[in-house]
N, C-alpha and C positions, 0 to 999 in steps of 0.2 A: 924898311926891311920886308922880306916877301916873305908871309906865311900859309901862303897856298898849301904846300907840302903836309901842311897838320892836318885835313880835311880827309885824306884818304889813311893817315895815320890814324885817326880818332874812330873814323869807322872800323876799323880792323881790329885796332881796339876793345871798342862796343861791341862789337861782334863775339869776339874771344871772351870775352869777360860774359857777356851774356848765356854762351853754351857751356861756360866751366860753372858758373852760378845755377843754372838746369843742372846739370848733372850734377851738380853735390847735391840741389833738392831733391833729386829723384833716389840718390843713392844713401841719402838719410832716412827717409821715408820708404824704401824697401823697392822701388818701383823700377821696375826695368831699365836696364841700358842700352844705347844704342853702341854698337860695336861695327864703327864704319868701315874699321879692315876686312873683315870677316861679310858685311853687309847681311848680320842676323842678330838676334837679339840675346845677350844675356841678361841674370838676374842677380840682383847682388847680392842675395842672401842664399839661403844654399838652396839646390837646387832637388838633391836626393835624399831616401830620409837617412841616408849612411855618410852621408857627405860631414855636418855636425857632430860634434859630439852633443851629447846629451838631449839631441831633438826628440826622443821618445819620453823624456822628460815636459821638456816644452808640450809637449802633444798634450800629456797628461795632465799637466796645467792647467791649458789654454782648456780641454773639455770640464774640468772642473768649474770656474771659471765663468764656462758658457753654463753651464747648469744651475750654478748661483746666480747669474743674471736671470735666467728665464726662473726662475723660485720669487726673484722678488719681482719682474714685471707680474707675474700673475697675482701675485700680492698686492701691487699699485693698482690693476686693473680692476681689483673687487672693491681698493678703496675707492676708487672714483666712480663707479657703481655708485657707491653708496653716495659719495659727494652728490652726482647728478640725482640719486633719487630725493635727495631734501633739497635739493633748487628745482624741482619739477613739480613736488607734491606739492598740495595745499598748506599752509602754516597749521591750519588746526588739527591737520593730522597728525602734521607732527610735531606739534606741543602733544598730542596723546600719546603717541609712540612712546614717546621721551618721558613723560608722567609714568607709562605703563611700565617702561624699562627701572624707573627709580621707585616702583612700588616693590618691586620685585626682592 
């Protein structure tokens, strides 16, 4: 039996499945799509801030959000300050530090 015929089937295949497997990752993940008819590019999530309902929401969110993030990196940033300055000092220093802090 001759199955030549499966060889340019399987590529065509591979192919299609390949570009419909891209574009669902892209259109999960927010990321632009190709729009071959047109040969330009849309976006799959909205494009103006009128387009959504409740994207002025989202906005006020997302800046909340970013401002609690940056509250605690600066936070993590003082702690590891501190980390590196007791893996830097001397031990005897700070065995005193630490004495001085619990005399306190």
């Amino acid at each position: 039996m001759d199955m030549g015929w499966m060889v340019p089937v399987g590529i065509v295949t591979a192919v299609s499945a390949s570009h419909a497997f891209r574009t669902w990752v892209r259109a999960r993940h927010g990321y632009p799509l190709d729009d071959d008819r047109r040969g330009r590019r849309r976006h799959a999530m909205a494009a103006s801030p009128g387009d959504a309902p409740g994207t002025d929401r989202t906005v006020g969110l997302l800046e909340a959000e970013n401002e609690r993030l940056t509250g605690q990196v600066g936070r993590l940033e003082e702690r590891i300050a501190v980390l590196e300055r007791f893996a830097t000092d001397p031990a005897v220093r700070t065995a005193r530090e630490i004495e001085a802090l619990r005399d306190r």
